[in-house]
C-alpha positions in Angstrom: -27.5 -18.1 -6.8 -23.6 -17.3 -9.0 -21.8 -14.8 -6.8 -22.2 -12.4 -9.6 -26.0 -12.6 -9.1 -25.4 -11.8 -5.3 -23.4 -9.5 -5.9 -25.8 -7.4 -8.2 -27.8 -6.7 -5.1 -24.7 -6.8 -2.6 -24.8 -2.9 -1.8 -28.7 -3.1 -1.4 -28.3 -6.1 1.4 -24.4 -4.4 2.9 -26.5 -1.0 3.5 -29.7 -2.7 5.0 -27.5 -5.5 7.4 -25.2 -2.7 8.4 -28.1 -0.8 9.4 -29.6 -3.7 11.3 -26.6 -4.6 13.4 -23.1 -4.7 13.7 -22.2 -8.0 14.4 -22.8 -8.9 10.5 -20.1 -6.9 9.1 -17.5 -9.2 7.3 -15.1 -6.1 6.1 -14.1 -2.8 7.5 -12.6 -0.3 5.0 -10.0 1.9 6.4 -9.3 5.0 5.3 -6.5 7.3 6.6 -6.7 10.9 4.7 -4.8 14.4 5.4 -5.3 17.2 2.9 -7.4 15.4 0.6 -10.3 17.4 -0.7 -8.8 17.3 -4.7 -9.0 13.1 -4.3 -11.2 12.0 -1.5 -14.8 11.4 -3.3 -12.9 9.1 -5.5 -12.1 7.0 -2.4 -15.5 7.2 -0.7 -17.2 6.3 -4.4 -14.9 3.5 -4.9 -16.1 1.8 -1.8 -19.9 2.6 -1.9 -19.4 1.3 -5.5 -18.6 -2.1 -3.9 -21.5 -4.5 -4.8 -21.2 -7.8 -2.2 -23.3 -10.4 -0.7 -22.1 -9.3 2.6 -22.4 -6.2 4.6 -19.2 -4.1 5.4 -18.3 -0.5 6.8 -16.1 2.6 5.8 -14.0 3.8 8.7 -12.3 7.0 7.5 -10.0 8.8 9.8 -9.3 12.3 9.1 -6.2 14.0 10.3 -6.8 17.2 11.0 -6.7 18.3 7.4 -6.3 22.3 6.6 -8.3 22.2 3.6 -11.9 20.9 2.6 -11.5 17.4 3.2 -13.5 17.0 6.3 -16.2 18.6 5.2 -16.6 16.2 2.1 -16.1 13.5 4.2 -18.9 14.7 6.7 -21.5 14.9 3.4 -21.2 11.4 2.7 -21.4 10.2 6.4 -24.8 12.3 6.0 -25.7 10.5 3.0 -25.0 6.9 4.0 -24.5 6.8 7.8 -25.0 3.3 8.0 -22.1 3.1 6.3 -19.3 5.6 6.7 -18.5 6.2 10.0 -15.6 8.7 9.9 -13.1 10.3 12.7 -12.5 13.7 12.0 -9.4 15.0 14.2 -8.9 18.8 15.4 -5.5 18.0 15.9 -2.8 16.5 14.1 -2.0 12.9 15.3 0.8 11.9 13.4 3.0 14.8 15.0 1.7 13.2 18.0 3.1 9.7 16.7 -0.1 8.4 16.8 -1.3 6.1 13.1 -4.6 7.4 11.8 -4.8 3.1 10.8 -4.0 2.0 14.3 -6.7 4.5 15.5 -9.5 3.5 13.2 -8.2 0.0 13.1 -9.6 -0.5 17.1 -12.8 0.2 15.7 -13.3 -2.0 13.0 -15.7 -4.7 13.6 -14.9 -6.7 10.3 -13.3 -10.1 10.0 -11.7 -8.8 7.2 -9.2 -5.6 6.4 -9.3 -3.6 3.6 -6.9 -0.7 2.9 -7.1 2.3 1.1 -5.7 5.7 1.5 -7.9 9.0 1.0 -5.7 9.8 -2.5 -6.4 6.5 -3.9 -9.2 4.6 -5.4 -10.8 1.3 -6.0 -11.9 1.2 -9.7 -14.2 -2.3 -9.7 -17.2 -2.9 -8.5 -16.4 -6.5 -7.1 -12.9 -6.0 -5.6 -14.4 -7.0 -2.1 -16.2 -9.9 -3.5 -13.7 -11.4 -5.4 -10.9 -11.1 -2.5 -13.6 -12.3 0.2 -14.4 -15.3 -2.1 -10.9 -16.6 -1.8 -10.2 -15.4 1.2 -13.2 -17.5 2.8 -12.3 -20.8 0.6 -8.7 -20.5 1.8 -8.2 -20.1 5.3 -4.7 -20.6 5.3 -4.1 -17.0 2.9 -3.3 -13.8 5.5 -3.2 -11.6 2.8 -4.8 -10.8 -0.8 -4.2 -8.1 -3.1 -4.3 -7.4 -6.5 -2.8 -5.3 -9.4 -2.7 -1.7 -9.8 -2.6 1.0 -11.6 -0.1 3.9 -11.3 -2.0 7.4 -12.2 -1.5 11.3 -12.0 -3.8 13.4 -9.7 -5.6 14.1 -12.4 -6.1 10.3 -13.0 -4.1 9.9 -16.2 -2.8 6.2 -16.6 0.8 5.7 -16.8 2.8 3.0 -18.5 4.2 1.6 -15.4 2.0 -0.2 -13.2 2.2 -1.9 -9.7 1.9 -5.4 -11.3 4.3 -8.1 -9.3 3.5 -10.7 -11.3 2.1 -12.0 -14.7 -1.0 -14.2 -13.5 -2.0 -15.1 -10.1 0.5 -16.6 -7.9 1.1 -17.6 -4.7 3.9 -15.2 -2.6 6.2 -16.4 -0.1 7.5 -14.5 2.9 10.9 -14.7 1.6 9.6 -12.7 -1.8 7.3 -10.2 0.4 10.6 -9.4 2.2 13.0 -8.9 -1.0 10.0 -6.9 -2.7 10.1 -4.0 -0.7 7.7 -1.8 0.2 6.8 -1.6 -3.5 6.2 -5.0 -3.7 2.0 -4.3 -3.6 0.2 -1.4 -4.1 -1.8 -0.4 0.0 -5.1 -0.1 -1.8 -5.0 -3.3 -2.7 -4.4 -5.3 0.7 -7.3 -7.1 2.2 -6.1 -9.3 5.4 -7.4 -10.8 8.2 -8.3 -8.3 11.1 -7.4 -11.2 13.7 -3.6 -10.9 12.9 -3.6 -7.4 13.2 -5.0 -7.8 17.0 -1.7 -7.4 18.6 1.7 -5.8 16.2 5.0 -7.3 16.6 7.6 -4.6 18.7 9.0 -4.2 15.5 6.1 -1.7 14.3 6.9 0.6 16.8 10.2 1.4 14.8 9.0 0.9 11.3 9.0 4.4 8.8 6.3 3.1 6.9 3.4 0.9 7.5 2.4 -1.4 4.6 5.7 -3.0 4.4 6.1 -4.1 7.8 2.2 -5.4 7.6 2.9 -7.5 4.9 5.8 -8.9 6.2 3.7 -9.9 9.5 0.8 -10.9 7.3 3.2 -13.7 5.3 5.4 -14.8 8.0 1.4 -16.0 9.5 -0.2 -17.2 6.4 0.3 -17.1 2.7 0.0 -14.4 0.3 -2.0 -14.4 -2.9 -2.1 -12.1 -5.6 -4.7 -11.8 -8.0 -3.4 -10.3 -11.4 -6.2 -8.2 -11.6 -6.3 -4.6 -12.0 -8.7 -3.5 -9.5 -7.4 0.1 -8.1 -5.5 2.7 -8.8 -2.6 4.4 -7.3 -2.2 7.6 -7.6 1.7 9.2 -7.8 3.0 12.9 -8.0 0.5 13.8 -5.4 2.1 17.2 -4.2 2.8 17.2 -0.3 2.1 13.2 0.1 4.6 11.0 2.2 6.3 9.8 -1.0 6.9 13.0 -2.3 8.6 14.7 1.0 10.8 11.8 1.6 12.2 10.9 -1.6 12.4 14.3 -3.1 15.4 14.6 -0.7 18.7 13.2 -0.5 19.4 13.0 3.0 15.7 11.9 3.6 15.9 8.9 1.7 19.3 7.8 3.2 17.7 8.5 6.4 14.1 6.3 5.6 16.4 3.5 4.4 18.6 3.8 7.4 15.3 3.0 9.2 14.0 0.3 7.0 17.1 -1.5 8.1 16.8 -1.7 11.3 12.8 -2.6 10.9 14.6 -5.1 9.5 16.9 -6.2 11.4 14.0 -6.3 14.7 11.9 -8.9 12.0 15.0 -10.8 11.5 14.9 -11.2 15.3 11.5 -11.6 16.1 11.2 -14.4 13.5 14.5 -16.5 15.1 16.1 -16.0 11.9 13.9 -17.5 9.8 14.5 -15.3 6.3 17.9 -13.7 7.2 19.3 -14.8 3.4 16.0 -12.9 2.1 16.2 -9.5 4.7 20.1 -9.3 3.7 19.4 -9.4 0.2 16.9 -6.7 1.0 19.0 -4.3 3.1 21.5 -4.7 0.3 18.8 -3.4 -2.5 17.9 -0.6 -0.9 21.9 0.5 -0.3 22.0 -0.2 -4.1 19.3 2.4 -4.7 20.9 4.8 -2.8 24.2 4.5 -4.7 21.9 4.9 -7.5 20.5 7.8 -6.6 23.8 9.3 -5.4 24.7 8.7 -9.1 27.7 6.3 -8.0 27.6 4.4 -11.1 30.8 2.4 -11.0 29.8 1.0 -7.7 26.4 0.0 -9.0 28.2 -2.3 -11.6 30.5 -3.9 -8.8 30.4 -7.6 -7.6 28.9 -6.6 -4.3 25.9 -5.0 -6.4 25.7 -6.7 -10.1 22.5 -9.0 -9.5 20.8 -6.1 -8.4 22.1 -3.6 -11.6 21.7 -7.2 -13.9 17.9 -7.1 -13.2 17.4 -3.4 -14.3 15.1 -2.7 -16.9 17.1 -2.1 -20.5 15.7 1.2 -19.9 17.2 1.8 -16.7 20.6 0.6 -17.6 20.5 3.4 -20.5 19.5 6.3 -18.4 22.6 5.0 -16.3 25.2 5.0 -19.3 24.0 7.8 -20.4 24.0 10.1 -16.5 27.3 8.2 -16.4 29.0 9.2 -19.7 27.2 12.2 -20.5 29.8 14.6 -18.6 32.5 13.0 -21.3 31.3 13.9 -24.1 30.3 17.4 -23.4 33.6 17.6 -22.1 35.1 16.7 -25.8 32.3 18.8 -27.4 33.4 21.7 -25.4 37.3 21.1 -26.3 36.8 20.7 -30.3 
């Protein structure tokens, strides 16, 4: 039987070996979610959506959301508890410094990690399949993901898209490190659950957690990216991580501040083994700052041109224009 063919009746045969026992579950979906009644159906439907030959779980971890969210996500445990097994928290962990993901990740039962937060959403059916099919014919991959696409809360698409690459390729460590956080859309990571047993010390000072796990995940295996658009991703979402840190000067200096020295632990942990690559990455990210400080003559300096030289035409013109535009309203104003 064509995996397609499995996969027609995938759901059917995940919902019935789930129900039977645990100990067949190839994937466990996590799902970390805090305030997210507007969004959170799209996630849930995105997963039950999944049609596989193999059975898989949803772990959702709730943190101790203000609004509806809970509630929505205790419906769909009722309607497929076989399935969605959530964790729905009184109290707020991460003011406690405690990961939704590394709580819910001790349950998971899965071979396989799939990743996708309560404001995104998976948008094909055979996601799953397709990343467990390579996944199982390549044993030496850690990581697969997939393109993405960028949308408003209100599920708009938007020109620019989380797309790394045109056609499937093969990342090295050294690329995952210079990427950035960036680099891959979260809702698009499946890995292996066995490398995610024990975290490297250097977790335990990261800001963020996809880019460190992506960095751990290629510095153990290789990453492939399938240049498929399989998810989406949303942006603008108003009180999400992104849009308290880097609606803030001082916030961003500080999150990049601590990027650095996540960096600077990985450098160590790994003997050394992509210094060239984690310089040239600490370096981007003080060249973004200096961007968004709007120190333009910097930005065009020897210490920073391949970094301003790889700028989107686009880009560069905003620049000229935030650069020059105090000029000439300054001769307009003079005539």
């Amino acid at each position: 039987m064509s995996v397609r063919k499995k996969a027609e009746t995938g759901y059917a045969m995940a919902q019935d070996a789930a129900a039977q026992t645990n100990d067949g579950i190839l994937v466990s979906i996590i799902c970390t979610a805090f305030n997210h009644e507007r969004y959170i159906s799209d996630a849930l439907d995105g997963f039950l959506m999944q049609k596989t030959d193999f059975s898989y779980e949803i772990l959702v971890h709730d943190d101790a959301s203000t609004d509806g969210t809970a509630g929505i996500i205790r419906e769909y445990e009722r309607k497929h508890p076989e399935l969605i097994k959530p964790i729905c928290q009184t109290q707020n962990q991460y003011k406690l410094g405690n990961l939704g993901s590394v709580i819910i990740r001790k349950r998971a039962l899965g071979k396989y990690i799939a990743v996708c937060e309560g404001d995104d959403f998976w948008i094909d059916p055979h996601k799953l399949q397709k990343q467990v099919d390579y996944m199982e014919r390549h044993p030496e991959c850690s990581l697969c993901v997939h393109a993405a696409y960028k949308v408003l809360p209100d599920k708009k698409k938007l020109r620019s898209r989380v797309r790394p690459n045109r056609g499937d390729k093969v990342f090295t460590a050294e690329e995952v490190i210079e990427g950035g956080g960036g680099l891959f859309a979260t809702n698009t990571m499946l890995y292996r659950s066995e490398y995610d047993e024990v975290r490297p010390d250097f977790f335990k000072i990261a800001p963020v957690g996809d880019y460190p796990m992506t960095i751990h995940l290629a510095n153990k295996g290789t990453v492939y990216y399938m240049d498929e658009f399989m998810s989406a991703y949303r942006v603008s979402v108003k009180g999400s991580w992104t849009d308290r840190i880097f609606s803030d000067e001082e916030k961003v200096i500080i999150h990049f501040g601590r990027i650095a020295a996540m960096l600077d632990a990985i450098d160590l942990t790994t003997n050394y083994k992509y210094k060239d690559a984690i310089a040239n990455a600490k370096k981007h990210n003080e060249f973004r700052i200096k961007l968004m400080q709007g120190k333009f003559r910097e930005l065009k300096s020897p210490e920073f041109r391949d970094f301003y030289e790889a700028l989107k035409r686009k880009e560069k013109f905003k620049i000229f224009v935030k650069q020059h535009l105090p000029y000439f309203i300054g001769l307009i104003r003079n005539q």
